[in-house]
C-alpha positions in Angstrom: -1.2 -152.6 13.2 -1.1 -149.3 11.5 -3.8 -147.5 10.0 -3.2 -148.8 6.2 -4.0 -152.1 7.8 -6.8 -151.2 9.6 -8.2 -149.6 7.0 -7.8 -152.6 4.4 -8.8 -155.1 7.5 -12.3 -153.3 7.5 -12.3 -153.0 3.8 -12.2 -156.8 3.7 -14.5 -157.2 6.0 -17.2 -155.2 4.9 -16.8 -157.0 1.0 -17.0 -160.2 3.2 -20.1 -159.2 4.7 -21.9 -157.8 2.1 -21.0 -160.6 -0.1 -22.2 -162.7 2.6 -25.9 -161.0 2.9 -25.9 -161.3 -1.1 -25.7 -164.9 -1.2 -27.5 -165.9 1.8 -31.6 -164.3 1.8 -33.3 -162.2 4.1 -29.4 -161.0 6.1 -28.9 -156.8 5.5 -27.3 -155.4 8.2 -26.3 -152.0 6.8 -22.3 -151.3 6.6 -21.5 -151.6 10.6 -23.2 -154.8 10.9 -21.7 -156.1 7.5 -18.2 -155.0 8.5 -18.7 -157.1 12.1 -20.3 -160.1 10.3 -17.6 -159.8 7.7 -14.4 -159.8 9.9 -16.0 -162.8 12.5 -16.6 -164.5 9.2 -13.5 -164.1 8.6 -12.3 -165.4 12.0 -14.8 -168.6 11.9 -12.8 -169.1 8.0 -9.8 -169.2 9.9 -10.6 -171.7 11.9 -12.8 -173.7 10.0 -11.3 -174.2 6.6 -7.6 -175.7 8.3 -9.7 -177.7 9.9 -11.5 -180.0 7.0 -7.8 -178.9 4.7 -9.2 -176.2 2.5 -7.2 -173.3 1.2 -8.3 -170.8 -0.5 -4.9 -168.7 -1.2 -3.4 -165.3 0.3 -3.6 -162.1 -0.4 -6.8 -159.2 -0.9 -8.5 -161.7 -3.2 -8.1 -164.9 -1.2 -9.1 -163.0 2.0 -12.4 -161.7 0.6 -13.4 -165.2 -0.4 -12.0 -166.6 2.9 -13.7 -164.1 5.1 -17.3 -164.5 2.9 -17.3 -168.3 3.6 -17.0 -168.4 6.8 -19.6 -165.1 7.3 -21.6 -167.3 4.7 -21.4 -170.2 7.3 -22.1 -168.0 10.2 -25.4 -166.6 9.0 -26.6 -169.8 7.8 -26.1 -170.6 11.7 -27.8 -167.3 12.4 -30.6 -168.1 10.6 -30.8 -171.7 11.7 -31.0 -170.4 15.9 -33.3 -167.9 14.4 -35.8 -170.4 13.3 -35.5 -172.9 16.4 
């Protein structure tokens, strides 16, 4: 992985997370915690939406709204240990 990559991995992941924190209340983690929830979002995404056969396309676009489900679905888990 060069450093274009890594740069544009991060980049993703920090849209991801911050989109993420938008949409679900009460979840700001400032821009490292974003970028970390972002890119495990992203990894939960790419296990999660193979798994019940939902695509959401490649590409910069198709990765930001991959990686902001599945950081979407990983703070609504979050929030649910949180409360227990």
């Amino acid at each position: 992985m060069g450093i274009g990559s890594l740069i544009i991995f991060l980049i993703i992941g920090a849209l991801s997370g911050w989109l993420a924190g938008k949409i679900v209340k009460g979840f700001g983690f400032g821009l490292v915690g974003n970028v970390v929830v972002g890119i495990l979002g992203a990894v939960v995404a790419g296990y999660l939406l193979p798994a019940i056969g939902f695509g959401v396309g490649t590409g910069f676009i198709g990765s930001i709204i991959s990686g902001t489900i599945g950081a979407v679905v990983l703070l609504f888990a979050i929030k649910i240990v949180k409360q227990l």
